[in-house]
MDAnalysis code that builds the backbone (N, CA, C; Angstrom):
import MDAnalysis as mda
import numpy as np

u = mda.Universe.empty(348, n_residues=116, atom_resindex=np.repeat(np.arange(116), 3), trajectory=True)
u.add_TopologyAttr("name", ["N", "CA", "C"] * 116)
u.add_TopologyAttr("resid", np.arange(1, 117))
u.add_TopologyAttr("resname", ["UNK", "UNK", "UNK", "UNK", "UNK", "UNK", "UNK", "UNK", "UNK", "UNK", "UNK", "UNK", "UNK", "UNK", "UNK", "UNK", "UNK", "UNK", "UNK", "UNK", "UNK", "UNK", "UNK", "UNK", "UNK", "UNK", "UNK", "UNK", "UNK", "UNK", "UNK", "UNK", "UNK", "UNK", "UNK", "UNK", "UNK", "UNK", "UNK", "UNK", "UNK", "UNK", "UNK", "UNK", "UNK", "UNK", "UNK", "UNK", "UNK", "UNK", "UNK", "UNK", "UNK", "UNK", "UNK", "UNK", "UNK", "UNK", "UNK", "UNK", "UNK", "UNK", "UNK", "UNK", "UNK", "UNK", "UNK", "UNK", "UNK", "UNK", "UNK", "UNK", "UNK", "UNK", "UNK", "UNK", "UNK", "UNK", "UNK", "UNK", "UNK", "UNK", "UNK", "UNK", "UNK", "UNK", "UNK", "UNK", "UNK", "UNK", "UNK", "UNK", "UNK", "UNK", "UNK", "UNK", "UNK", "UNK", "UNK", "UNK", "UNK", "UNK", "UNK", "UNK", "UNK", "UNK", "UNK", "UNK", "UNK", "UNK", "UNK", "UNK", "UNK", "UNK", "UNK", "UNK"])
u.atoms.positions = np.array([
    [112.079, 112.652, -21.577],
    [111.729, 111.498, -22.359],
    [110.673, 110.652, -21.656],
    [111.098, 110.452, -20.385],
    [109.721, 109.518, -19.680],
    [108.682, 110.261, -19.738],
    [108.663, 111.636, -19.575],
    [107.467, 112.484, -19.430],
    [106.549, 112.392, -20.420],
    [107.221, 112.545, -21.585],
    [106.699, 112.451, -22.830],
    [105.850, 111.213, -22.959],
    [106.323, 109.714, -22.331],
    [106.080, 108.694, -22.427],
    [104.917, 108.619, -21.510],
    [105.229, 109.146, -20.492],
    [104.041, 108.665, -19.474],
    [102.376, 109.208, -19.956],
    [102.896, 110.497, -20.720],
    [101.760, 111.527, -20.977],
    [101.461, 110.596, -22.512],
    [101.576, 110.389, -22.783],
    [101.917, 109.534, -24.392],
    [100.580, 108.224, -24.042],
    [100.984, 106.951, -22.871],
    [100.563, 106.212, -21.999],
    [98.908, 106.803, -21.648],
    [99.128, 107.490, -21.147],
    [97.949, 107.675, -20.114],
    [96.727, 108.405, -21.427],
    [97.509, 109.381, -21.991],
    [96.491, 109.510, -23.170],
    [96.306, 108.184, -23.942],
    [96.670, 107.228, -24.217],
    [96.053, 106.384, -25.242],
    [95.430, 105.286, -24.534],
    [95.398, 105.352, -22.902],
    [94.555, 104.481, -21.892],
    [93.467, 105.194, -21.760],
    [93.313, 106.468, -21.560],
    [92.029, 107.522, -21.979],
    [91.132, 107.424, -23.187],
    [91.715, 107.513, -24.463],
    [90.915, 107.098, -25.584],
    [90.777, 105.438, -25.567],
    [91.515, 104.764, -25.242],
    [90.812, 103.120, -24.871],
    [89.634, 103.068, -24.212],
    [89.595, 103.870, -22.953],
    [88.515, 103.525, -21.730],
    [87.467, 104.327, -22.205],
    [87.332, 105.563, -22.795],
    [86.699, 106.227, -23.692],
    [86.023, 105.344, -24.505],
    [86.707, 104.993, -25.560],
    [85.739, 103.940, -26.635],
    [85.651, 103.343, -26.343],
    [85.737, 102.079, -25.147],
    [84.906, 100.894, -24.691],
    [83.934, 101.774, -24.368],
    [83.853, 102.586, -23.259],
    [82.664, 103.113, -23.257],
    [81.391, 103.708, -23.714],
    [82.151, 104.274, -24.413],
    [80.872, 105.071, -25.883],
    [80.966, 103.326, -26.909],
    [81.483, 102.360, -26.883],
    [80.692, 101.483, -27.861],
    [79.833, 100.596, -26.869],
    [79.911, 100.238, -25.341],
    [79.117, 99.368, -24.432],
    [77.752, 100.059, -24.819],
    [77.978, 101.722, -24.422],
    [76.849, 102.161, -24.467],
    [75.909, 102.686, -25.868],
    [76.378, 101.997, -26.704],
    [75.932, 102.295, -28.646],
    [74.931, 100.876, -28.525],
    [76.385, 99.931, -28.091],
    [75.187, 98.562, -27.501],
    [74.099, 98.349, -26.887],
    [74.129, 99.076, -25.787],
    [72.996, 98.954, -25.031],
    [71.638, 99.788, -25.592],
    [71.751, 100.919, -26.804],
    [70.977, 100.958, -27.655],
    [70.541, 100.761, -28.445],
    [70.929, 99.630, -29.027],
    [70.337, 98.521, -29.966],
    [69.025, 98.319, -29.666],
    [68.117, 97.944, -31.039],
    [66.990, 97.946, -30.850],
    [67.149, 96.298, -30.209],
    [67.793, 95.745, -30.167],
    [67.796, 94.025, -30.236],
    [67.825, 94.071, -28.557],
    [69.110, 95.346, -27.885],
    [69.605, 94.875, -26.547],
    [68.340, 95.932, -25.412],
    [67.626, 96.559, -26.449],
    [66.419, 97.458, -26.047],
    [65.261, 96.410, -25.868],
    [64.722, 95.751, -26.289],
    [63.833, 94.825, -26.689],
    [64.280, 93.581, -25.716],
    [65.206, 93.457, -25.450],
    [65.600, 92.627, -24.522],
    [65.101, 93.071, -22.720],
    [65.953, 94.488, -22.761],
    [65.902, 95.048, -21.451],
    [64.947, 95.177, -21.503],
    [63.429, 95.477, -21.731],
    [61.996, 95.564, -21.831],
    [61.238, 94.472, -21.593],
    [61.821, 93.467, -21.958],
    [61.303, 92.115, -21.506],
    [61.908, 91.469, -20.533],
    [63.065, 92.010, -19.797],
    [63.371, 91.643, -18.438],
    [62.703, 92.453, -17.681],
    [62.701, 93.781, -17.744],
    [61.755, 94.465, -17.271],
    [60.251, 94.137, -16.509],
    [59.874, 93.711, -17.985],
    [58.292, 93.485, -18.115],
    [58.464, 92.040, -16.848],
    [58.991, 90.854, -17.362],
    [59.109, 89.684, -16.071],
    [59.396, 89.917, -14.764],
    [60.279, 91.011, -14.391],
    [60.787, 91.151, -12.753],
    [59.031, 92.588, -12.717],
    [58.245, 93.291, -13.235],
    [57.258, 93.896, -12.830],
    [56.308, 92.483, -13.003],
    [56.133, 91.609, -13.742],
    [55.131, 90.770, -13.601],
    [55.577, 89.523, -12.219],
    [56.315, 89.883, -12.132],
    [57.362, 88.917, -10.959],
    [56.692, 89.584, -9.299],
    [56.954, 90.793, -9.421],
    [56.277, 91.301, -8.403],
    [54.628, 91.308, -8.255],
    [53.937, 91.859, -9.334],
    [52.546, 91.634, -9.330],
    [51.792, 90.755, -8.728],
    [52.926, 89.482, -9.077],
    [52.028, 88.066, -8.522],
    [52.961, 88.195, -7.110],
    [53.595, 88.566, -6.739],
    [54.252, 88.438, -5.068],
    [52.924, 89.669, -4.451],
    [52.437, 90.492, -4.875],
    [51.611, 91.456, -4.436],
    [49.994, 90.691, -4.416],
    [49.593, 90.160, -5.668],
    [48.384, 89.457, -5.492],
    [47.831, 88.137, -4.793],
    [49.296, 88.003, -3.884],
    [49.479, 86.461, -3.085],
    [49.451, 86.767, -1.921],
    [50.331, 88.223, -2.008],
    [50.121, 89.121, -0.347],
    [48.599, 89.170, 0.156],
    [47.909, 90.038, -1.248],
    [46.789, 90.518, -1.112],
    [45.536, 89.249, -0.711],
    [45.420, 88.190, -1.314],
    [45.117, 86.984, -1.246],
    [45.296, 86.540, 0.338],
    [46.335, 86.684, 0.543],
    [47.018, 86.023, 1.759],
    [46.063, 86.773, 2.684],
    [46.472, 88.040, 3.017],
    [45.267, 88.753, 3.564],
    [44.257, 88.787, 3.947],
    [43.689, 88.848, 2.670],
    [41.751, 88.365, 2.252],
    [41.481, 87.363, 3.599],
    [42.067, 86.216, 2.846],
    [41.818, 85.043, 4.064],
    [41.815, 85.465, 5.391],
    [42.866, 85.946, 5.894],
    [43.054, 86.248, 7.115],
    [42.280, 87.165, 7.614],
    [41.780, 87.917, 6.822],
    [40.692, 89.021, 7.384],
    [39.180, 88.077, 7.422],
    [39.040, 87.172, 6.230],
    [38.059, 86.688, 6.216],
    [37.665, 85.724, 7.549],
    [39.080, 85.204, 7.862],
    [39.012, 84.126, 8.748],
    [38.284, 85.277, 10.536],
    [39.176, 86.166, 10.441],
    [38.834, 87.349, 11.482],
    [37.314, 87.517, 12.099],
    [36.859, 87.823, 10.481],
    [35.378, 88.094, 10.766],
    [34.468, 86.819, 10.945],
    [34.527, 86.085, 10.128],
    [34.321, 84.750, 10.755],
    [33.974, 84.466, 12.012],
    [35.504, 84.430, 12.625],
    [35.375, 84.583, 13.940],
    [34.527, 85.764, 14.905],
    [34.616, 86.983, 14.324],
    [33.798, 88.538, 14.785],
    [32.328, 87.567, 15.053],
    [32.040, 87.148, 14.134],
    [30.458, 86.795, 13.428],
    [30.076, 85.768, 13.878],
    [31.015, 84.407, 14.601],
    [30.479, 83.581, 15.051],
    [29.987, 82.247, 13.639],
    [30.877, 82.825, 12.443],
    [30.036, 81.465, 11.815],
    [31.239, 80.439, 11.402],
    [31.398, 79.575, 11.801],
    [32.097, 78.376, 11.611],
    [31.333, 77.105, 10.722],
    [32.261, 76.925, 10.265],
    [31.990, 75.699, 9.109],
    [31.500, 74.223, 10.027],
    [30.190, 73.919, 8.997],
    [29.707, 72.974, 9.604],
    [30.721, 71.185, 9.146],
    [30.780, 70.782, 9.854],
    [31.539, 69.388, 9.441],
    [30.080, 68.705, 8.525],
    [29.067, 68.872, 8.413],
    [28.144, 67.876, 7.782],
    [28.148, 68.943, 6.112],
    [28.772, 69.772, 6.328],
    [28.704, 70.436, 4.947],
    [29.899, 70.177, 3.854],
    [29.488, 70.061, 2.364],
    [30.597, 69.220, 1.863],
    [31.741, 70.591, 1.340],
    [32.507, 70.708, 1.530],
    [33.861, 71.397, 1.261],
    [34.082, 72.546, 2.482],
    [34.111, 73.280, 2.064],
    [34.525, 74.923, 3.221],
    [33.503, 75.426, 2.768],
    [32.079, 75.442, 2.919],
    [31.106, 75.831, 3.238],
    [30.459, 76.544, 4.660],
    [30.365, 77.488, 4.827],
    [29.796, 77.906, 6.030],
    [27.941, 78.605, 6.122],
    [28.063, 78.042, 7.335],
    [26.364, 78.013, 7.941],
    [26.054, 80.044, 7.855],
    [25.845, 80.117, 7.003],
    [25.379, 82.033, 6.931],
    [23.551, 81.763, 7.211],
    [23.251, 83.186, 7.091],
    [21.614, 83.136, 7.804],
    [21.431, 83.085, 6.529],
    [19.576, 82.626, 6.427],
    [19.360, 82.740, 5.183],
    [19.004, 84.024, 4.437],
    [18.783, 83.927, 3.194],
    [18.594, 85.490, 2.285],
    [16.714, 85.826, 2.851],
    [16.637, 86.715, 2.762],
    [15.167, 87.334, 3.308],
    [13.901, 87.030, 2.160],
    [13.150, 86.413, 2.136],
    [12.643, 85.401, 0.956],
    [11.579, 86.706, 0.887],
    [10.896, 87.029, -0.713],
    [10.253, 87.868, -0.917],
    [8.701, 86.990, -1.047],
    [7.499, 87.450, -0.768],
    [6.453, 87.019, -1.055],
    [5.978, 87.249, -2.454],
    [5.390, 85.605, -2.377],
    [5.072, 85.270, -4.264],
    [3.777, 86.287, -4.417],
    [3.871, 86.271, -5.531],
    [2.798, 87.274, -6.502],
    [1.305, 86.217, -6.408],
    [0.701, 87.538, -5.612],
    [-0.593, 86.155, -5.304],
    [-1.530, 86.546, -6.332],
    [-2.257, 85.304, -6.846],
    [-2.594, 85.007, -8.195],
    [-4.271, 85.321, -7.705],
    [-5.011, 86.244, -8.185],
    [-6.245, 86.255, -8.010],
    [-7.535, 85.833, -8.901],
    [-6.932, 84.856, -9.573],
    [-7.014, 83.959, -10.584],
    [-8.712, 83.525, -10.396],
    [-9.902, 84.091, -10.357],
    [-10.921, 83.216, -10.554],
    [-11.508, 81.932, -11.608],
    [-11.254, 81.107, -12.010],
    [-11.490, 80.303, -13.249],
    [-13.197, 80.683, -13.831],
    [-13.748, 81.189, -13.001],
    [-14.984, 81.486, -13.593],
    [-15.341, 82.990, -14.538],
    [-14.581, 84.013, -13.836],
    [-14.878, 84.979, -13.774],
    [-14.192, 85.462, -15.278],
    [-13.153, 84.471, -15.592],
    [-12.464, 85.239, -17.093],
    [-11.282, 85.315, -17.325],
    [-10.549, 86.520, -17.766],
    [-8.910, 86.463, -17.766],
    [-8.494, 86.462, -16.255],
    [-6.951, 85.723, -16.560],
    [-6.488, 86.040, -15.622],
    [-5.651, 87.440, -14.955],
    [-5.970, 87.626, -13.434],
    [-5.537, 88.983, -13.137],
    [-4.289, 89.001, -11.935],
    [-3.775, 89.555, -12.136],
    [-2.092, 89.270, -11.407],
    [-2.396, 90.332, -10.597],
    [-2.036, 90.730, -9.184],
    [-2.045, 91.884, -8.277],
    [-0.512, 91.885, -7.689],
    [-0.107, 92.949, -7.962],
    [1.481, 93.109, -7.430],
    [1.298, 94.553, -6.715],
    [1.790, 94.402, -5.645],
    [1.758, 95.948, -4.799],
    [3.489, 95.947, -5.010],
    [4.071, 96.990, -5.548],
    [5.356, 97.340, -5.506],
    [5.798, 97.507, -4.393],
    [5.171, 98.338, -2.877],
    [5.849, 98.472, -1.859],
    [6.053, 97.305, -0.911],
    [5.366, 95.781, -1.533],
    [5.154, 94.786, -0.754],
    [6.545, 94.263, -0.301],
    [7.768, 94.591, -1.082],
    [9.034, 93.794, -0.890],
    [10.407, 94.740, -0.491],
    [9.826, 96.096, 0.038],
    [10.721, 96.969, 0.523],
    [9.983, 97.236, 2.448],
])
């Protein structure tokens, strides 16, 4: 008689734990509880992105600050914000104008190899 009972018991705690289970997981395929998990998703990957582009950032600086230092150029105090003293850009020579006012139109002379 107990046997019967116990086996009786344990089978109908089996089909209980059974169908909670197969209905949690019917739930969790809902388009509603799908659409959900996708947008927690999507926030903890956009969550990281910006912990990665702050790293990367973080970095930058520090490498920038590095070479800086490599390079010798430090920010001048008479300059207004975080500006630094760099050499200047290599200035190209103007297009010299051979312009006679007597002689007629005007004539432009450009040598292409003049700025390499």
């Amino acid at each position: 008689m107990f046997r019967r009972t116990f086996w009786f018991t344990a089978g109908a705690a089996a089909g209980v734990w059974a169908t909670t289970k197969v209905n949690r997981k019917l739930k969790q395929l809902t388009p509603e509880s799908l659409a959900a998990q996708a947008a927690d998703k999507a926030l903890e990957a956009g969550h990281r992105l910006k912990d990665f582009a702050l790293d990367v950032k973080a970095g930058m600086l520090q490498r920038e600050d590095e070479l800086n230092d490599a390079l010798g150029l430090r920010a001048d105090p008479d300059r207004p914000g975080n500006v630094t003293a760099l050499p200047g850009q290599r200035r190209l020579r103007a297009i010299q104008n051979d312009h006679d006012h007597r002689s007629g139109p005007l004539r432009v002379t450009y040598n292409r190899n003049e700025d390499h």
